[in-house]
C-alpha positions in Angstrom: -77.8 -54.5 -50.6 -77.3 -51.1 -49.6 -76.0 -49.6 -46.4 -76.1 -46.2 -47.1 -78.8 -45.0 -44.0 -82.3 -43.9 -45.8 -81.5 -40.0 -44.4 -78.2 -40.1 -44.1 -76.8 -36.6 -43.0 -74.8 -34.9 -45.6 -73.6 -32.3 -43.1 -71.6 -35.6 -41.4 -68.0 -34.5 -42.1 -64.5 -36.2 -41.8 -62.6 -35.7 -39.0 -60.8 -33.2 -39.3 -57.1 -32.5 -37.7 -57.1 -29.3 -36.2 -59.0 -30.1 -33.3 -59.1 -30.9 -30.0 -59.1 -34.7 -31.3 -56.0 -35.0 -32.8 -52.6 -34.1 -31.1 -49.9 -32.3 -32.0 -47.9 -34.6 -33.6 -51.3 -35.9 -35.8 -52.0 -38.7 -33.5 -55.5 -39.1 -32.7 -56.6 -38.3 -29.2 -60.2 -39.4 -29.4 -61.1 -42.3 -27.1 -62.3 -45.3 -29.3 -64.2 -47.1 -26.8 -67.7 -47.8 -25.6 -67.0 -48.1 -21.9 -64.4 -50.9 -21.4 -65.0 -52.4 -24.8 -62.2 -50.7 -26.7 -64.4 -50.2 -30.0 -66.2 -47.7 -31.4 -68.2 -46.8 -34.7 -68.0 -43.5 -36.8 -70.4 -42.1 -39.9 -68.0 -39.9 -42.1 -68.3 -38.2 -45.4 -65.6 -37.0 -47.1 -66.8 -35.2 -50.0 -65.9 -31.7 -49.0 -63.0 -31.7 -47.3 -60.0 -34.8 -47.6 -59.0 -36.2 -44.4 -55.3 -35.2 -43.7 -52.7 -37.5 -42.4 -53.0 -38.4 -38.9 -52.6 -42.0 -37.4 -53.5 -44.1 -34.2 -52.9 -47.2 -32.0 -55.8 -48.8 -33.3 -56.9 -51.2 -36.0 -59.5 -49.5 -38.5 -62.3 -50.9 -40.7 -63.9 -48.6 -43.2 -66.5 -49.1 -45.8 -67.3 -46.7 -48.0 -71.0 -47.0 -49.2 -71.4 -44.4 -51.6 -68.9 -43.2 -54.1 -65.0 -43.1 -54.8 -62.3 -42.7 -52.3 -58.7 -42.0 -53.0 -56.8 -43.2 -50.0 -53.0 -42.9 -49.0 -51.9 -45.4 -46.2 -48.2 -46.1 -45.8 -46.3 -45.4 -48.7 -49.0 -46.2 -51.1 -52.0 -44.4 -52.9 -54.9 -46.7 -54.2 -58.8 -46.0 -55.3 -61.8 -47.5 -53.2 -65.1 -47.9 -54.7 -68.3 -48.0 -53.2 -68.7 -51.3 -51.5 -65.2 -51.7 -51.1 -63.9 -52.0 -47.6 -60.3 -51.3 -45.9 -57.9 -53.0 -43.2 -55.9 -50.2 -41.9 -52.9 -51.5 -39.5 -52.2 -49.8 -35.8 -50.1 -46.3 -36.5 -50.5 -46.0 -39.8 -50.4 -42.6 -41.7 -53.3 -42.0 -43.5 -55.5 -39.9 -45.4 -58.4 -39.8 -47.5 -60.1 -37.7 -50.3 -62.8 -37.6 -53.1 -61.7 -36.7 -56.8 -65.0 -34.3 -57.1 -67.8 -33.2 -55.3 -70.0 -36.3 -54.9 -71.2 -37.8 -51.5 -68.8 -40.5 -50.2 -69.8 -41.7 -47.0 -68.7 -44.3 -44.8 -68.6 -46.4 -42.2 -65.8 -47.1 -39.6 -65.4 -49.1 -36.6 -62.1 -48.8 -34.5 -61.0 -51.2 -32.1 -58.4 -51.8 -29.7 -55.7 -54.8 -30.3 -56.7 -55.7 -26.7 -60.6 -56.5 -27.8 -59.4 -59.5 -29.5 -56.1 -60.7 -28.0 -57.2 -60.0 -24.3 -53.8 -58.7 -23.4 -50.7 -57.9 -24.8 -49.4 -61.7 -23.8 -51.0 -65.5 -24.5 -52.5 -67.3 -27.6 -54.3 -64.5 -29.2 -51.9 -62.3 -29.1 -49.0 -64.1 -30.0 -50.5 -66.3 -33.0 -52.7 -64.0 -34.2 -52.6 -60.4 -33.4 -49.1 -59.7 -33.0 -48.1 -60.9 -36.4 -50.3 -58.3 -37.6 -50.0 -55.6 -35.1 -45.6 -56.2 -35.9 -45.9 -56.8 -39.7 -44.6 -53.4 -40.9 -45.3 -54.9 -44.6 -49.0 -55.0 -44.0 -49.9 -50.7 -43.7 -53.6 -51.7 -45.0 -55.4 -54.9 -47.2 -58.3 -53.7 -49.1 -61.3 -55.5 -48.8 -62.9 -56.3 -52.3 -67.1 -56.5 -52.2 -66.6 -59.5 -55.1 -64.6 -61.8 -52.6 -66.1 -64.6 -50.3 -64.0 -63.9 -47.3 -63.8 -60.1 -47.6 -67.5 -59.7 -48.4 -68.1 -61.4 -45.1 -65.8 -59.2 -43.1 -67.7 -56.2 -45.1 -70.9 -57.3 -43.8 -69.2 -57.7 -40.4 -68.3 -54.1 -40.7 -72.0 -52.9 -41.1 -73.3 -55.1 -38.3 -71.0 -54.3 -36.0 -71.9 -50.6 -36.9 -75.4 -51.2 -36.2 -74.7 -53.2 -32.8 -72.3 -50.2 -31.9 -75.1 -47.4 -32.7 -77.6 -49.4 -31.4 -76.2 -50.8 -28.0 -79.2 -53.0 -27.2 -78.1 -55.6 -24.4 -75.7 -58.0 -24.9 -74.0 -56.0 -27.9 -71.0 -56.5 -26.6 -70.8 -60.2 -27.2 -71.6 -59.6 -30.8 -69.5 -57.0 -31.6 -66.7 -59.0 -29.6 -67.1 -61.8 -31.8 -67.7 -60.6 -35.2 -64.6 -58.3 -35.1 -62.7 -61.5 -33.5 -64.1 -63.4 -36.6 -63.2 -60.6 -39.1 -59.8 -59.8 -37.6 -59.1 -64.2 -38.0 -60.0 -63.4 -41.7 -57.3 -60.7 -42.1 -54.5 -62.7 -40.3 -55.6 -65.9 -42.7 -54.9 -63.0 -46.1 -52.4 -60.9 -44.9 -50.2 -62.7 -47.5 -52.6 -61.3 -50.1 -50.6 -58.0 -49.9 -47.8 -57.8 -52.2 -43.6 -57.5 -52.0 -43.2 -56.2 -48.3 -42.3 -52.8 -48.1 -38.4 -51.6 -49.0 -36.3 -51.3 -45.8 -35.9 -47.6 -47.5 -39.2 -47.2 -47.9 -40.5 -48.4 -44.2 -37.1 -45.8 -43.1 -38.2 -42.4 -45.4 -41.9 -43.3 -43.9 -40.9 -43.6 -40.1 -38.8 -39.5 -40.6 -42.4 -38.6 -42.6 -44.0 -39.3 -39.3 -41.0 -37.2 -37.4 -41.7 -34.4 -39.7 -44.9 -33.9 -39.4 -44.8 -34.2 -35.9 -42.8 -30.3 -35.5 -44.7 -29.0 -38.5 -47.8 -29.9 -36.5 -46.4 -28.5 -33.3 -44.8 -25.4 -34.8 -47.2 -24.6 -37.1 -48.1 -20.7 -35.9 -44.3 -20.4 -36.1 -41.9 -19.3 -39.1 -40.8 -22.6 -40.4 -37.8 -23.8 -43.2 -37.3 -26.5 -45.3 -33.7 -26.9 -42.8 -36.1 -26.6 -39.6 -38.2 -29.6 -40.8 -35.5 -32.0 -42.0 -33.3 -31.4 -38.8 -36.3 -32.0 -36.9 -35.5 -36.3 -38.2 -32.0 -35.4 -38.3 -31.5 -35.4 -42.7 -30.7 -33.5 -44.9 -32.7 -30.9 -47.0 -32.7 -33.2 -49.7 -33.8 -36.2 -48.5 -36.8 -33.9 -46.6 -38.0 -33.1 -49.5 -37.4 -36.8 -51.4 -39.8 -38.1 -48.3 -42.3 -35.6 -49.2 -42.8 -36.1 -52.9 -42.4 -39.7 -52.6 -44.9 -40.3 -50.0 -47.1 -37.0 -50.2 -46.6 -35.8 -54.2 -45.7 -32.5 -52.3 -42.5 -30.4 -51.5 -42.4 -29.6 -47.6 -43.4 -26.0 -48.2 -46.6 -27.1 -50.2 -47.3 -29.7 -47.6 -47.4 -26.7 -44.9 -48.9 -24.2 -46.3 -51.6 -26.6 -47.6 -51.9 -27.7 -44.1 -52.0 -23.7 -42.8 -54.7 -23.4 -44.9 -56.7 -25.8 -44.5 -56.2 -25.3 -40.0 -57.5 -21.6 -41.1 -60.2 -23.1 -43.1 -61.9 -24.4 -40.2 -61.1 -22.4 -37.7 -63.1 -19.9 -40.1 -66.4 -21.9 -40.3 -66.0 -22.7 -36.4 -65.0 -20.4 -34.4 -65.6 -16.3 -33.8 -62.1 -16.0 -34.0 -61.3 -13.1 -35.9 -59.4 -13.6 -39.4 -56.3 -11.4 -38.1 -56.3 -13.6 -35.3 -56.8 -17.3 -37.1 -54.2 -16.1 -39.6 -51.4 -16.1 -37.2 -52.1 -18.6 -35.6 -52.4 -20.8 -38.9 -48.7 -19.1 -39.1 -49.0 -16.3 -41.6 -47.8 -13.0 -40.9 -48.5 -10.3 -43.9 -52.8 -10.7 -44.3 -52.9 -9.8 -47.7 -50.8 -13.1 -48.2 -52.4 -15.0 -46.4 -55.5 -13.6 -48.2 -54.2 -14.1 -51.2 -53.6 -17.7 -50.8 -56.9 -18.2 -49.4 -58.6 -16.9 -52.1 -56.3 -19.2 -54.5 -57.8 -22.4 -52.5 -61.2 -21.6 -52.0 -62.4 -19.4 -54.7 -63.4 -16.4 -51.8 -61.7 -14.4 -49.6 -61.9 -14.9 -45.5 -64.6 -13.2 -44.6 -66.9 -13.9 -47.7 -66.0 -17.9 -46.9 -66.8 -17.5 -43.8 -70.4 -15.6 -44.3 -71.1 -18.3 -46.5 -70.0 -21.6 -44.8 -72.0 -22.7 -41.7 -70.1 -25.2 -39.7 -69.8 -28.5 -41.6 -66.8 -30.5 -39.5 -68.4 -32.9 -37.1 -67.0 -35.8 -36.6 -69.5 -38.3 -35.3 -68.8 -41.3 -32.9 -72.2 -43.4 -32.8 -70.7 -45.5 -29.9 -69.9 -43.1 -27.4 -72.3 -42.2 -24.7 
C-alpha cells in the first residue's frame, strides 16, 4: 500500500533551522496544534537539504514513504527505509539526512503529552505517559513495516495524517484516539530498545544540548573551541569528545557547517545582500567565506543564488 500522495510536491522541504521557527538555542518554536488539540501533521522531504539538530517538548511520529533516511536521535545514528516509521521521545536532539539525491518524503504528526494523559497528574499520565515522557533510555523506537504492532501504529500515522489535513467534523475524536491507541503500543515495547543509555553518555548528551544552545545564539559572533566548552562548563577536550562522539564532527566543523548552511538559506530566501548574510552567518574576510561556499555547494554566492529559487517550506497540514 502506498502513501506517498499521487502529486506529491517535491518543492516540500524540511524544516529548516534558521528561521523564525526554531529558537536560539535549536528548540522549535512552531505551535503544534490544531486549536486546543495539541497535534499537528507535517509533509517533509529531505532530499536536498538534511535537517540539523533541533529538538521539542513534543512526542514525534514520522514515516518515511519513499526512500532512505539516515537519522541521529540521542546518541545514536541508524538507517530508515521506506515504510519504516519512528517514535521520537519529548526533547530529543535530532536530525535527519539522505545519502544522495533521491526523494525521501515523509509524514509526521506531533503531539502534545497532554493529548493523551489529559494533564500532567492522574492515570494516564502516571502509568503510561510519564514512564515514557521520564525514560531518558528511550531517545526513539523505530517502527519496523514487517511487525504486527508497529505496522498498526504505521497505519495510525497515515490516518491520523489524513484526519489532520482533512479536518472534517469530528476529527478530533479520531485523531484523539488513534494516537491514544498508538502511544499504548509504544509504552507496551519500550522494552524493545536495548541496554539503556550510559550515565556518561545521557551526561556528554545533556552539555551537547548546552553547546549548541550559545553556538546557535552567538553565531554572527567570533567564536573558540574555549568559548563553546565554557559555555557547559568543560574543558576543551571533552568539547570536542561530545562533538565527535555524538556529531562525527570537531566543534569548529560543526560551526562552520552550521554558518554555512544559515547563509545557504538566507541566500535562496531573502534579498539580503551576500556582504550582509555573510556576517551575519559570522564570517568576516568575503573571499573566505566565498571560498568555503564554493567548497559546499559547487558555486559561489551569487551564482547559487541566481540559480536556486526558494525550496525551504516547511508545511503544517493542520494549522489553519
Amino acid at each position: 500500500m502506498s502513501f506517498l500522495p499521487e502529486k506529491y510536491d517535491k518543492t516540500t522541504m524540511s524544516l529548516l533551522r534558521f528561521d523564525e521557527s526554531v529558537r536560539a538555542d535549536g528548540k522549535e518554536i512552531v505551535d503544534h496544534k490544531t486549536d486546543s488539540l495539541l497535534a499537528a501533521a507535517y509533509q517533509d522531504d529531505v532530499s536536498v537539504n538534511r535537517i540539523t539538530w533541533h529538538w521539542h517538548d513534543e512526542f514525534e511520529l514520522c514515516h518515511l514513504l519513499q526512500g532512505r533516511l539516515t537519522f541521529v536521535a540521542g546518541t545514536e545514528q541508524f538507517g530508515i527505509d521506506a515504510g519504516d516509521a519512528l517514535f521520537i521521545n519529548s526533547q530529543v536532539l535530532h536530525g535527519a539526512w539522505s545519502n544522495d539525491s533521491s526523494t525521501c518524503p515523509y509524514h509526521s504528526v506531533v503531539f502534545h503529552s497532554r493529548l493523551v494523559s489529559g494533564g500532567d497528574t492522574g492515570v494516564f499520565w502516571d502509568k503510561y505517559v510519564r514512564p515514557v515522557h521520564h525514560n531518558k533510555s528511550l531517545p526513539f523506537l523505530i517502527l519496523r513495516s514487517d511487525k504486527d504492532w508497529s505496522n498498526r501504529v504505521i497505519n495510525n500515522i497515515e490516518d491520523i495524517w489524513t484526519q489532520l489535513h482533512e479536518r472534517k467534523d469530528g476529527f478530533e475524536f479520531i485523531v484523539r484516539n488513534m494516537i491514544s491507541e498508538s502511544f499504548y503500543q509504544i509504552y507496551l515495547h519500550t522494552n524493545d530498545r536495548h541496554a539503556p543509555l550510559a550515565e556518561a553518555e545521557h551526561r556528554r548528551m545533556e552539555r551537547l544540548k548546552i553547546m549548541i544552545t550559545y553556538i546557535e545564539e552567538h553565531l554572527a559572533e567570533e567564536i573558540t573551541v574555549r568559548d563553546i566548552a565554557s559555555a557547559a562548563y568543560v574543558s576543551n577536550s571533552e568539547c570536542d569528545r561530545c562533538f565527535k562522539c555524538i556529531l562525527e564532527a570537531t566543534p569548529i566543523q560543526y560551526l562552520k557547517q552550521l554558518r554555512l548552511q544559515r547563509a545557504e538559506h538566507l541566500l535562496t530566501s531573502t534579498k539580503m545582500s551576500v556582504e550582509s548574510i555573510a556576517l551575519l552567518c559570522g564570517f568576516r574576510d568575503m573571499s573566505y567565506f566565498a571560498r568555503c561556499f564554493r567548497n559546499a555547494y559547487d558555486a559561489n554566492p551569487l551564482a547559487y543564488r541566481k540559480g536556486n529559487v526558494k525550496r525551504y517550506i516547511h508545511t503544517p497540514l493542520a494549522s489553519d
